[in-house]
Short mmCIF file of the C-alpha atoms (twelve columns), coordinates in Angstrom:
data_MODEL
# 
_entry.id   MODEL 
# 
loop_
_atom_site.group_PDB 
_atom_site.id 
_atom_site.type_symbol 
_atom_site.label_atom_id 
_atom_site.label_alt_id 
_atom_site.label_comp_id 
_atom_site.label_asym_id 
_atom_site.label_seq_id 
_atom_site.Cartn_x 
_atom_site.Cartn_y 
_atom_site.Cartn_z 
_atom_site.pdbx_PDB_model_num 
ATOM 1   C CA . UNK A 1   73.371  203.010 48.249 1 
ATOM 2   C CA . UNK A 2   75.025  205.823 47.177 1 
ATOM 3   C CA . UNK A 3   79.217  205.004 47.742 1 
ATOM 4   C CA . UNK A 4   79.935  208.689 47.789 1 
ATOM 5   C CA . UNK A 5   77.120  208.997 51.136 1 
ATOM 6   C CA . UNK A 6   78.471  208.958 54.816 1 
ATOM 7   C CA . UNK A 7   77.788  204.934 55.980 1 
ATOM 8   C CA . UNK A 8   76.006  205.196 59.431 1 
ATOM 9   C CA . UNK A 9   75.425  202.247 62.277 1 
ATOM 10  C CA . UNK A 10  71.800  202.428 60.916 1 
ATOM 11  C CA . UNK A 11  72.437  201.732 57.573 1 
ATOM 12  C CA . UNK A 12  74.207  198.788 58.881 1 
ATOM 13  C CA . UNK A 13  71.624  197.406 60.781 1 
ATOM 14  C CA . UNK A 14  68.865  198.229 58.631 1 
ATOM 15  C CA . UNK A 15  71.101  196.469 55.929 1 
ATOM 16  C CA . UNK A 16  71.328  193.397 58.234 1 
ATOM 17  C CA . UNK A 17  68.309  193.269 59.354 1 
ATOM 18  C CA . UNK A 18  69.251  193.728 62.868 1 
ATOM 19  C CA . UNK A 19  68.424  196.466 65.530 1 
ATOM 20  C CA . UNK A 20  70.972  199.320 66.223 1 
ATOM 21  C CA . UNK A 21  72.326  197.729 69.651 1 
ATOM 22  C CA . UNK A 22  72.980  194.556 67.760 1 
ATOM 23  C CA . UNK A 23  75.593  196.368 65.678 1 
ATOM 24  C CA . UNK A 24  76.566  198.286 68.536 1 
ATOM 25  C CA . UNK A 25  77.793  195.163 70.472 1 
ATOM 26  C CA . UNK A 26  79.259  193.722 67.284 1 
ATOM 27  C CA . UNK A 27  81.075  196.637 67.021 1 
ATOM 28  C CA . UNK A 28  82.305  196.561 70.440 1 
ATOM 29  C CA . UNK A 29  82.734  193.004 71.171 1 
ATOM 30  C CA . UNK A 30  80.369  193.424 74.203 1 
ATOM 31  C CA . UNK A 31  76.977  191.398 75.399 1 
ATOM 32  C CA . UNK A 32  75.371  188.083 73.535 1 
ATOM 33  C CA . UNK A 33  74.891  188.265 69.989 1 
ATOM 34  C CA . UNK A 34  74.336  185.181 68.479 1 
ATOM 35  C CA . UNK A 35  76.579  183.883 65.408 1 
ATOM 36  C CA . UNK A 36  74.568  184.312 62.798 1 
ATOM 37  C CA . UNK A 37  73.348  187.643 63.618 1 
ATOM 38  C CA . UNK A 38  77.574  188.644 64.230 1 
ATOM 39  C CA . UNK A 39  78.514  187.310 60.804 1 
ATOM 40  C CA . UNK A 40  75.736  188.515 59.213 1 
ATOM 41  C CA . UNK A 41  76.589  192.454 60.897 1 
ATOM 42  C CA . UNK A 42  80.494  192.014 59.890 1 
ATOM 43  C CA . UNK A 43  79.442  190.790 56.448 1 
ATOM 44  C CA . UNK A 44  77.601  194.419 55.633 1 
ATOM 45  C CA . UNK A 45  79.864  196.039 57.516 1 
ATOM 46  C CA . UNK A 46  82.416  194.848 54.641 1 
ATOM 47  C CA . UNK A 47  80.245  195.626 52.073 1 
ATOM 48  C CA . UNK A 48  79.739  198.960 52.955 1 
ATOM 49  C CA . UNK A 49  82.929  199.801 53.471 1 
ATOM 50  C CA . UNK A 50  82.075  200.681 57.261 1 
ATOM 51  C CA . UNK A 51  85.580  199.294 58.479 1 
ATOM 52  C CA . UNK A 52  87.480  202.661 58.877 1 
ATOM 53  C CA . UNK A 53  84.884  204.148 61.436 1 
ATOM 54  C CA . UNK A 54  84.720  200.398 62.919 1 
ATOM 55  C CA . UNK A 55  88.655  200.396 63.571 1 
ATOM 56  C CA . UNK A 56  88.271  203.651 65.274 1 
ATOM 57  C CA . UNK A 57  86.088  202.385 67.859 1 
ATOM 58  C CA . UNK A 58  88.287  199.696 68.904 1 
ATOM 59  C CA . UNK A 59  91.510  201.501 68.604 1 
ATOM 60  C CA . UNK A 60  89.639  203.447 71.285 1 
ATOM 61  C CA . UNK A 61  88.760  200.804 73.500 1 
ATOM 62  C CA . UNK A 62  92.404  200.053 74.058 1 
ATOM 63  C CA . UNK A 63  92.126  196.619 74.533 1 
ATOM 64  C CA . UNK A 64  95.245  194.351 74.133 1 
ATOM 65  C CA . UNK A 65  95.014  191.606 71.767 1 
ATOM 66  C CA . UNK A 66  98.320  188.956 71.796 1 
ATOM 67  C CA . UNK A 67  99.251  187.011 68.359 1 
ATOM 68  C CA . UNK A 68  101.981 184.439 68.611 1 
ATOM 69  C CA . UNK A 69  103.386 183.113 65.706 1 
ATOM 70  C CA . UNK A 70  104.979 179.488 65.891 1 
ATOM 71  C CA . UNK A 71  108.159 179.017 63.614 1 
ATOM 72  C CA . UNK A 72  111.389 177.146 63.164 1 
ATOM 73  C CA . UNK A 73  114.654 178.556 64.148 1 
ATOM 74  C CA . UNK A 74  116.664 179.898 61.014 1 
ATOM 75  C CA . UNK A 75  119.803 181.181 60.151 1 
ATOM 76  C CA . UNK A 76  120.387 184.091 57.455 1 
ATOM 77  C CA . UNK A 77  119.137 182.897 54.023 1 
ATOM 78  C CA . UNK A 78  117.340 180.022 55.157 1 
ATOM 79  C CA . UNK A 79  113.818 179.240 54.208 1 
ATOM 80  C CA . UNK A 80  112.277 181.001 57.353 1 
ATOM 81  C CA . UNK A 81  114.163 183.723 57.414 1 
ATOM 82  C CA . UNK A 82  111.403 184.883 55.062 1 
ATOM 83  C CA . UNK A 83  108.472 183.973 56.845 1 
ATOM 84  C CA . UNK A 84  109.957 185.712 60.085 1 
ATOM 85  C CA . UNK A 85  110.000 189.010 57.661 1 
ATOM 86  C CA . UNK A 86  106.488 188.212 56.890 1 
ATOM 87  C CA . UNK A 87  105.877 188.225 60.279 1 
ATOM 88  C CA . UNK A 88  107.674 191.532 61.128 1 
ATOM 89  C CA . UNK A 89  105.357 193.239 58.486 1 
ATOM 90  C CA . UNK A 90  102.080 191.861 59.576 1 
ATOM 91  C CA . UNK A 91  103.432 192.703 63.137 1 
ATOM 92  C CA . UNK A 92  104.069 196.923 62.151 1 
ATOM 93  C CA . UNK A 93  100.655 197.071 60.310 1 
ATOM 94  C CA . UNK A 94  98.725  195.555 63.549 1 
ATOM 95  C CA . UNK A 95  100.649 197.280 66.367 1 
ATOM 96  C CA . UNK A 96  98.548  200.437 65.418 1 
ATOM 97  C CA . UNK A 97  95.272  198.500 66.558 1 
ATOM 98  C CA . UNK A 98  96.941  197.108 69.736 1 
ATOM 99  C CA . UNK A 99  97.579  194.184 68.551 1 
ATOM 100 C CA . UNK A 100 101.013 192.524 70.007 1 
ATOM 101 C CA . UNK A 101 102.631 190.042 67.894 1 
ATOM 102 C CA . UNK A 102 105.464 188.395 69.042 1 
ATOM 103 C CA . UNK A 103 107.197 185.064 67.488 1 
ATOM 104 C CA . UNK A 104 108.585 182.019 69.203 1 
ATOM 105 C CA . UNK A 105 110.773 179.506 67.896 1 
ATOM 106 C CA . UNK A 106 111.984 176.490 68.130 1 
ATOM 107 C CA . UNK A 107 114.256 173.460 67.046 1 
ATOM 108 C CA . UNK A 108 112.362 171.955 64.035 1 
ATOM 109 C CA . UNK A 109 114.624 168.695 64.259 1 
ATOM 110 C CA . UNK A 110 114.027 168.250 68.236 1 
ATOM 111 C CA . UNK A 111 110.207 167.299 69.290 1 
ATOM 112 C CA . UNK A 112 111.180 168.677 72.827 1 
ATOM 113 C CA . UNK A 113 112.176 172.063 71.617 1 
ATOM 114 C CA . UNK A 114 108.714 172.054 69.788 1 
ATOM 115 C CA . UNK A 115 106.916 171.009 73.399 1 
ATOM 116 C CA . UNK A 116 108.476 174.025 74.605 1 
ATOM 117 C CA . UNK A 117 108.089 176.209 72.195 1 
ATOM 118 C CA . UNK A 118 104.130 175.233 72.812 1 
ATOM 119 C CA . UNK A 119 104.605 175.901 76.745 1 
ATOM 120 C CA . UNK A 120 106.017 178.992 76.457 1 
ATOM 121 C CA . UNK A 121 103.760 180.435 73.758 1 
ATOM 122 C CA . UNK A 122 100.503 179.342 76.247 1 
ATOM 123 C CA . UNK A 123 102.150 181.060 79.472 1 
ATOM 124 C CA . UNK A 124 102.020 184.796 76.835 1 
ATOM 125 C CA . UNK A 125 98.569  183.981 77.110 1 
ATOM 126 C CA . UNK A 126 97.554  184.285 73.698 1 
ATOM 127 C CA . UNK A 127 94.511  185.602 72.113 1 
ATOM 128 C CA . UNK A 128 95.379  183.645 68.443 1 
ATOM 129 C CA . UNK A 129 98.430  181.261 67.468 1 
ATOM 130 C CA . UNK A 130 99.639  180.847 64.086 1 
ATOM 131 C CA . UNK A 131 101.928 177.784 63.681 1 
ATOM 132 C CA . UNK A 132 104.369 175.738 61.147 1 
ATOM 133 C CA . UNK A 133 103.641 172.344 62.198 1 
ATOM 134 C CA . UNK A 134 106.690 169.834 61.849 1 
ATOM 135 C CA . UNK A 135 105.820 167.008 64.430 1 
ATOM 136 C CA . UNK A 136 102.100 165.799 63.916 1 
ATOM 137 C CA . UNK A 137 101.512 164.026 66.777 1 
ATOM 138 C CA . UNK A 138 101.985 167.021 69.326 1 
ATOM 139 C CA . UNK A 139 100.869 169.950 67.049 1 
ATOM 140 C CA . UNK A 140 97.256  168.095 67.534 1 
ATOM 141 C CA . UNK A 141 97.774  168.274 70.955 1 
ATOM 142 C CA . UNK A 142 99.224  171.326 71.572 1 
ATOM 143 C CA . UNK A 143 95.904  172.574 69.029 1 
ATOM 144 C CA . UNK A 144 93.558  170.527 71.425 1 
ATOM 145 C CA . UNK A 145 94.558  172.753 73.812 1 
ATOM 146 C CA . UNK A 146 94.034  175.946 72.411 1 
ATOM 147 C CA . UNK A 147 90.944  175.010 71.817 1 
ATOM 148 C CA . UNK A 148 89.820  174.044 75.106 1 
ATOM 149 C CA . UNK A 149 91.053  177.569 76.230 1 
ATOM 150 C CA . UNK A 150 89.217  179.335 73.383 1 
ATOM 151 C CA . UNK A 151 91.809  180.445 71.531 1 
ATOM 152 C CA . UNK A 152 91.821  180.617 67.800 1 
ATOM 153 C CA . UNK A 153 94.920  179.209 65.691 1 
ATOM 154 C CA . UNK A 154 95.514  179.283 62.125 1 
ATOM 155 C CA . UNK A 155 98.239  177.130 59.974 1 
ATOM 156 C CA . UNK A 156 100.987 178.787 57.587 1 
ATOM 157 C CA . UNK A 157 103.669 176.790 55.152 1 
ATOM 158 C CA . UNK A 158 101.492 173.458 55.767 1 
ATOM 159 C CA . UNK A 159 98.779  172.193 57.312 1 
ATOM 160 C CA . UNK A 160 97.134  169.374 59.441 1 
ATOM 161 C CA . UNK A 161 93.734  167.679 59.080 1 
ATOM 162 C CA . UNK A 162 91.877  168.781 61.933 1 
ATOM 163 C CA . UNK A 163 88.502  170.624 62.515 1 
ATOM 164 C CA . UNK A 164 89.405  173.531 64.631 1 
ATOM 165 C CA . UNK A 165 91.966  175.684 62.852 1 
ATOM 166 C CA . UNK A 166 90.316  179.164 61.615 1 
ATOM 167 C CA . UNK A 167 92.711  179.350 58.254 1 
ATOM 168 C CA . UNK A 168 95.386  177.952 56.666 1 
ATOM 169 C CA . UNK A 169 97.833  180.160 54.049 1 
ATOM 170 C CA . UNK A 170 100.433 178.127 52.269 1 
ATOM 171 C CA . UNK A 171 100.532 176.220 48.943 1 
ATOM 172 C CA . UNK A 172 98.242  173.200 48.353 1 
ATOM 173 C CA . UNK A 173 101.252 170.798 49.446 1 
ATOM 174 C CA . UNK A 174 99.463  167.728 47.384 1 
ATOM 175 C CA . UNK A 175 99.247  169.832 44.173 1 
ATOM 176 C CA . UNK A 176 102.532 171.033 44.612 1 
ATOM 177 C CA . UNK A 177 103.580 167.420 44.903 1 
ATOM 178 C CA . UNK A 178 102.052 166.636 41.953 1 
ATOM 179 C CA . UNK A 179 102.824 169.326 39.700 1 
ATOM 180 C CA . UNK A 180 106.801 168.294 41.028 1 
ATOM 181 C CA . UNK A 181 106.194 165.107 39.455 1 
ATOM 182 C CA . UNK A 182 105.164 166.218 35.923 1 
ATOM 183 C CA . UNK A 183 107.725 169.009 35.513 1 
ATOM 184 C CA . UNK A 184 110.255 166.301 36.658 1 
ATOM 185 C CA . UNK A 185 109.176 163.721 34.046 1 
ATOM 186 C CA . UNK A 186 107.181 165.237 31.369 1 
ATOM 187 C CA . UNK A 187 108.286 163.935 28.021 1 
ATOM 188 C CA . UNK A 188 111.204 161.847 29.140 1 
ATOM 189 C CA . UNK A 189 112.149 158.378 29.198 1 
ATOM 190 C CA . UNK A 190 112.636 158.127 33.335 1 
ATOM 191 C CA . UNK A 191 113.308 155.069 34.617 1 
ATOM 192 C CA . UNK A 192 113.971 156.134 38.223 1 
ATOM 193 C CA . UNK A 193 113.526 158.906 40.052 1 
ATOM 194 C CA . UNK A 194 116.067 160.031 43.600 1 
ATOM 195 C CA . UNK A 195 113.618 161.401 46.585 1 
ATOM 196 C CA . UNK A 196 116.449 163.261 48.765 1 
ATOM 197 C CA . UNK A 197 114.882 163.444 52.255 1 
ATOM 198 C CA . UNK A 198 116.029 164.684 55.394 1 
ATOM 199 C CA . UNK A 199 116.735 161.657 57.909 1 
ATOM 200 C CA . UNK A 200 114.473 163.134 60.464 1 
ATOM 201 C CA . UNK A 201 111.660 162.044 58.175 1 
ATOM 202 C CA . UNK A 202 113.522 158.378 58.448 1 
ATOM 203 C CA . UNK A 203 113.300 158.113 62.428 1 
ATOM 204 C CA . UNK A 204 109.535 159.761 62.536 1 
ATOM 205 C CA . UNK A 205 110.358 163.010 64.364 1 
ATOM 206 C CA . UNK A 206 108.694 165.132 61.843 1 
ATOM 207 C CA . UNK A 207 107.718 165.577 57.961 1 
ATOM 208 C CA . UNK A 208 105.910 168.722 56.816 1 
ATOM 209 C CA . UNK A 209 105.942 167.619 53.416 1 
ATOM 210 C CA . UNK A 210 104.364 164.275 53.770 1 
ATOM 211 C CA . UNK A 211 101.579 166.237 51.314 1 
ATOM 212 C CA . UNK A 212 103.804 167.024 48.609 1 
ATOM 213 C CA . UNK A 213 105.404 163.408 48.654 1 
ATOM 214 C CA . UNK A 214 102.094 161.471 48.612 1 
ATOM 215 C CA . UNK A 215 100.922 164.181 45.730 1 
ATOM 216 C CA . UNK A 216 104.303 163.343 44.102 1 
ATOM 217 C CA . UNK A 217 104.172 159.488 44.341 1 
ATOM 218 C CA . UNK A 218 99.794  159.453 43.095 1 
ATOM 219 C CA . UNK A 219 101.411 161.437 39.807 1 
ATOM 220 C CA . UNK A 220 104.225 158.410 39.383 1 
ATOM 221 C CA . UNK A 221 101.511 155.624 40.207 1 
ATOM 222 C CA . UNK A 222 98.952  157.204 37.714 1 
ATOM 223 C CA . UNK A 223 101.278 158.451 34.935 1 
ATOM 224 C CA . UNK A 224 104.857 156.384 35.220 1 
ATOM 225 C CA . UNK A 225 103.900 153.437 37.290 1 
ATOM 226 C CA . UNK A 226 106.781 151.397 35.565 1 
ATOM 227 C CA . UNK A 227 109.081 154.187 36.775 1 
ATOM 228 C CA . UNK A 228 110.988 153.267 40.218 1 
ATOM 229 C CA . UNK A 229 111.522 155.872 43.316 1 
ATOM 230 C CA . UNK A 230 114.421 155.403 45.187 1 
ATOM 231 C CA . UNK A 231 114.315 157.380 49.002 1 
ATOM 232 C CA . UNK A 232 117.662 158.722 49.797 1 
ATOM 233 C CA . UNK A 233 118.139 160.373 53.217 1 
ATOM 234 C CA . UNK A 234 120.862 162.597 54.429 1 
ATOM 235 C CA . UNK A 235 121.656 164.531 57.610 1 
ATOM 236 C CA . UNK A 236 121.353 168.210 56.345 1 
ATOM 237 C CA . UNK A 237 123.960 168.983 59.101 1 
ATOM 238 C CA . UNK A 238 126.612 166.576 57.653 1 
ATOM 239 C CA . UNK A 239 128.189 167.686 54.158 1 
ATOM 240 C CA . UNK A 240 130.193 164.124 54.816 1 
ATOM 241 C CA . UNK A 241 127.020 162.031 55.082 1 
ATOM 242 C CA . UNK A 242 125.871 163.721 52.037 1 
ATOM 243 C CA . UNK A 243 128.368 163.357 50.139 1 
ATOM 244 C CA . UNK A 244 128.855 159.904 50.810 1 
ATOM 245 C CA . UNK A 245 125.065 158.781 50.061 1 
ATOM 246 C CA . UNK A 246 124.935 160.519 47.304 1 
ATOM 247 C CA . UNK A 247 128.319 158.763 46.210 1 
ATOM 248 C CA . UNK A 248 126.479 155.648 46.618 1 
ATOM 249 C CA . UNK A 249 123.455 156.996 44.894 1 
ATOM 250 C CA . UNK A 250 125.539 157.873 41.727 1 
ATOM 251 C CA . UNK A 251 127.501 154.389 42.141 1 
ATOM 252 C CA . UNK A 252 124.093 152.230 42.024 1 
ATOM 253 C CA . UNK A 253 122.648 153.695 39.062 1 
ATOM 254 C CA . UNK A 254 124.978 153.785 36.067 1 
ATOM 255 C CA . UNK A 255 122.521 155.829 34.304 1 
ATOM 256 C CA . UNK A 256 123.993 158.953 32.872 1 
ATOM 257 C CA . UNK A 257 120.748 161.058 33.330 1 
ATOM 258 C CA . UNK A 258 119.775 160.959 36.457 1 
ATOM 259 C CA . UNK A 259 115.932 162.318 38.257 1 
ATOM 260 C CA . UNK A 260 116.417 164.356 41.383 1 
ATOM 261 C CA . UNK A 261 113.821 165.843 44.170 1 
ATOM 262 C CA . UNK A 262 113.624 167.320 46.975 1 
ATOM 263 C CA . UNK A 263 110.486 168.486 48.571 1 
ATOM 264 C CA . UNK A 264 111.761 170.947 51.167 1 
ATOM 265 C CA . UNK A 265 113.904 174.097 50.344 1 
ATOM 266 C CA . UNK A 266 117.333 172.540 50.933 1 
ATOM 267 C CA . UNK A 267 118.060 171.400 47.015 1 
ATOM 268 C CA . UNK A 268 120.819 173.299 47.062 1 
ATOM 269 C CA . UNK A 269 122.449 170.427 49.147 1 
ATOM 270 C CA . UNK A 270 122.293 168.566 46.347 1 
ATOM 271 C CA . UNK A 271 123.292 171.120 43.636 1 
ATOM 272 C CA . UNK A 272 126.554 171.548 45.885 1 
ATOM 273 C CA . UNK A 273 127.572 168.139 45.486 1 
ATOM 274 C CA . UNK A 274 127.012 167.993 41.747 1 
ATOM 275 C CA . UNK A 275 129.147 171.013 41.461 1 
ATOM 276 C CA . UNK A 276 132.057 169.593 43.663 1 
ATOM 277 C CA . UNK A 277 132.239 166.215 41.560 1 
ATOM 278 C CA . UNK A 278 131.361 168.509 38.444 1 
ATOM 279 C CA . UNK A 279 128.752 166.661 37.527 1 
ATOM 280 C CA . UNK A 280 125.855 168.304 34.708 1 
ATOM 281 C CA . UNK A 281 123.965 165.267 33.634 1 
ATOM 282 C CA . UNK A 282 120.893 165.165 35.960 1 
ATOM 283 C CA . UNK A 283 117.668 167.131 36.145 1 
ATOM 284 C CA . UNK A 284 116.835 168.900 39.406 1 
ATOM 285 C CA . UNK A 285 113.489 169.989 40.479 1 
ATOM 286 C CA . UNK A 286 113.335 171.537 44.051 1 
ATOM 287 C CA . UNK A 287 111.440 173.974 45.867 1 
ATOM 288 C CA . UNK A 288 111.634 177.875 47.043 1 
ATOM 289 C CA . UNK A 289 113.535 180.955 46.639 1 
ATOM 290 C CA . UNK A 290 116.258 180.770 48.710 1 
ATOM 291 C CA . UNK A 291 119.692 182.413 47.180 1 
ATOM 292 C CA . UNK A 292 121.378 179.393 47.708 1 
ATOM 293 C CA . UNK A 293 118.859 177.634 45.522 1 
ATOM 294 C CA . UNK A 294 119.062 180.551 42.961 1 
ATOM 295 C CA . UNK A 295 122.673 180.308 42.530 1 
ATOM 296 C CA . UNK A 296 122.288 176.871 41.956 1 
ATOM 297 C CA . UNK A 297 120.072 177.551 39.277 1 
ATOM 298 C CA . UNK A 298 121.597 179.779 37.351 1 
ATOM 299 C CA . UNK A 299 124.590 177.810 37.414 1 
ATOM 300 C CA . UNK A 300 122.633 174.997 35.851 1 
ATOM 301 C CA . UNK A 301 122.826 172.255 38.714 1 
ATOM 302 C CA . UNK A 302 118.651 172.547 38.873 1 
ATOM 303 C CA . UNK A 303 116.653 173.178 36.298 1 
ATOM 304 C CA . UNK A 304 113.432 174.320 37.981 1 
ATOM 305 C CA . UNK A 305 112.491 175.918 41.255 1 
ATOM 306 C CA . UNK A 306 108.678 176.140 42.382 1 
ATOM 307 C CA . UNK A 307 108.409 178.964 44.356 1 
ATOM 308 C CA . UNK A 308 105.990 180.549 46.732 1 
ATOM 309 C CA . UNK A 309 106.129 183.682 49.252 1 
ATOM 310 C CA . UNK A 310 106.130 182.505 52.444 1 
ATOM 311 C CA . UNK A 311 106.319 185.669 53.545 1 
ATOM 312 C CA . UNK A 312 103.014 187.125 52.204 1 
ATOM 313 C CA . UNK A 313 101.284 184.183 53.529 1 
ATOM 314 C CA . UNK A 314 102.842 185.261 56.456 1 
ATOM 315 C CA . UNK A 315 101.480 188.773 56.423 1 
ATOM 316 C CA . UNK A 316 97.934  187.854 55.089 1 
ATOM 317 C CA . UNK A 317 97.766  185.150 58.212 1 
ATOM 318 C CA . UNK A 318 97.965  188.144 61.018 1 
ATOM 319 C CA . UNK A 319 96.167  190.810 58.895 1 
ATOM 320 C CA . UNK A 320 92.989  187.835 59.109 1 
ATOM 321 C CA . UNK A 321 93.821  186.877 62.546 1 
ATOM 322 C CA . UNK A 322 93.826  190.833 63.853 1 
ATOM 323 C CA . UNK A 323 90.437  191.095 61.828 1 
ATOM 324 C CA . UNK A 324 88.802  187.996 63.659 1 
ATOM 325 C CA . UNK A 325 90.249  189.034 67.115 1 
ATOM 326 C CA . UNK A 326 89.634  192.806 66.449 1 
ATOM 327 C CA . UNK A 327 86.263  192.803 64.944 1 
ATOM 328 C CA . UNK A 328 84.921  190.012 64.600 1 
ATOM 329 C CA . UNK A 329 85.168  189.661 61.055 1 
ATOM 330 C CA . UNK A 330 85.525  185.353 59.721 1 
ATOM 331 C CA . UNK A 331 87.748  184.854 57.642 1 
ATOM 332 C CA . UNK A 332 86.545  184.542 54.177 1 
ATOM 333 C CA . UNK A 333 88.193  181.205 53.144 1 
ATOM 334 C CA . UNK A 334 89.330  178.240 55.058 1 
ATOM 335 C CA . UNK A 335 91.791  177.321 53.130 1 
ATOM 336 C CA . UNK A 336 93.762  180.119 51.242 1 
ATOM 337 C CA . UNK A 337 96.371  178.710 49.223 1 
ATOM 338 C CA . UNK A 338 98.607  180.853 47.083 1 
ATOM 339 C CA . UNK A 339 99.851  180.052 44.056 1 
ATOM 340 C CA . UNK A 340 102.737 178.006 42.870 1 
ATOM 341 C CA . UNK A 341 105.231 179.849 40.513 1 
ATOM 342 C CA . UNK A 342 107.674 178.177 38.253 1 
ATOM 343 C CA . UNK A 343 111.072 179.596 38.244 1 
ATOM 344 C CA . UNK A 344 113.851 178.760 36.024 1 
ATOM 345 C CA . UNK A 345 117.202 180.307 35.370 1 
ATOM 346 C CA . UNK A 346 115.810 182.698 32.922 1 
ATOM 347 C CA . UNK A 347 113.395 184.196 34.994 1 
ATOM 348 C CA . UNK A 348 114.560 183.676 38.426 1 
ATOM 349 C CA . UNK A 349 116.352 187.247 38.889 1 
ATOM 350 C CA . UNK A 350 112.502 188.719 37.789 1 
ATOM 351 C CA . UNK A 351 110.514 186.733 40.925 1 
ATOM 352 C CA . UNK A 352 109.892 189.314 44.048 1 
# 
């Protein structure tokens, strides 16, 4: 077909092989079309670049749709700080479609603040939830819920294995794991290796990066399986508790050159104490962009960052949720994991 020709609702459904009232109920979300025949409509609809004249007709119809996005509370410069700006841009580009987003947030170290947080988002009356999940067990039923009720969900920052989520947007947390591993140890004689975690993963309230550990300990096992990991936990919230463990840690093992991890964003915890004892002997691998972590970086206390933008994951989440409640339109891939960037002190003021 000629791309510079008007696209009408006939070319559509003579494209689809459909009748003219089959694309006309697609189009308005009205009467029984079955799901082949709907995917099938939206699918030619792309392809022919119909979507402007589409989004017309349902920014006519007026009809409300509600997104709530599910995050952890943050303070400035903390990891979801940018995922909440993510947020705020999907939420101006959809507004102009009627589509309300609105976020709620709770405690990511207390499972009853989550609970809540679940409550409160179902009594909005949602038409699609996009969550962080940090406490398995009541994510899958909180998710077991929406779908009884019909309402679509999608994961960001990490994922669970269940059948009914729509999408997932976030790095591939057991390649990220593993990748950790090599860039930790490639080339080196490592003996040991320090896993800094966050005591909540100690007492079982929550662990969204139980993916990136298990892809981190398969690399040891396969490729350093003489190599020992040693699990040190601290209570973000306590520089005293941190400084005393890692004390201890340093104190145990006399080795000069010392292997350092952590799998969330908080390695700057870490890089603070090495500073404070003036310490410049260890490697340091951690993950994301936070300023914090930057600093730390180009001051030399870790060596590599690997990064990701949570906040374009974010974005891209709503845009695909707005299309599936607004149109109809399925998402194109399940799983749609960005990429993982390497950052190091001499390119870290270059990463946007």
């Amino acid at each position: 077909m000629d791309k510079d020709s008007k696209i009408t609702i006939n070319d559509v459904a003579l494209a689809a092989g459909v009748s003219k009232g089959t694309v006309d109920r697609v189009l308005h979300n009205r009467g029984e079309v079955s799901r082949k025949s709907r995917e099938k409509v939206m699918r030619v609809i792309d392809e022919l670049g119909y979507k402007p004249n589409l989004y017309a007709s349902v920014l006519a119809s007026r009809r409300l749709q509600k997104i709530v996005c599910i995050i952890p509370e943050y303070s400035p410069g903390e990891f979801w700080e940018l995922t909440a700006r993510g947020i705020r841009s999907g939420q101006e580009k959809s507004s102009v479609f009627g589509v309300k987003v609105e976020t709620v947030q709770y405690d990511q170290y207390d499972v009853e603040s989550f609970i809540s947080a679940c409550r409160r988002t179902l009594e909005i009356g949602p038409s699609g939830v996009i969550l962080a999940p940090m406490f398995r067990a009541e994510t899958l039923k909180f998710v077991g819920e929406l779908r009884e009720k019909g309402i679509y969900y999608m994961y960001i920052d990490s994922r669970l294995d269940d059948d009914g989520y729509m999408a997932y947007f976030g790095m591939p947390m057991y390649q990220s794991g593993y990748l950790c591993a090599d860039i930790l140890t490639w080339g080196r004689p490592v003996s040991k290796v320090h896993v800094i975690r966050i005591a909540r993963d100690k007492r079982g309230l929550s662990d969204p990066t139980v993916s990136r550990r298990v892809g981190f300990m398969d690399y040891m096992a396969e490729n350093r399986p003489e190599c020992q990991v040693d699990n040190v936990f601290i209570n973000p919230k306590d520089t005293g508790d941190i400084y005393a463990r890692l004390d201890a840690l340093f104190a145990a093992d006399q080795d000069p050159e010392k292997y350092i991890v952590m799998f969330n964003s908080r390695i700057h915890l870490v890089a603070d104490y090495l500073k404070h004892r003036d310490i410049h002997t260890c490697r340091v691998v951690g993950f994301d962009v936070l300023e914090k972590n930057m600093q730390a970086m180009r001051e030399g206390y870790v060596q590599m960052l690997i990064a990701q933008h949570s906040d374009l994951q974010a974005e891209a989440a709503i845009s695909a949720m707005a299309d599936r409640l607004l149109i109809g339109k399925p998402v194109a891939r399940r799983d749609n994991y960005t990429q993982m960037d390497i950052i190091n002190r001499y390119n870290c003021d270059y990463y946007l």
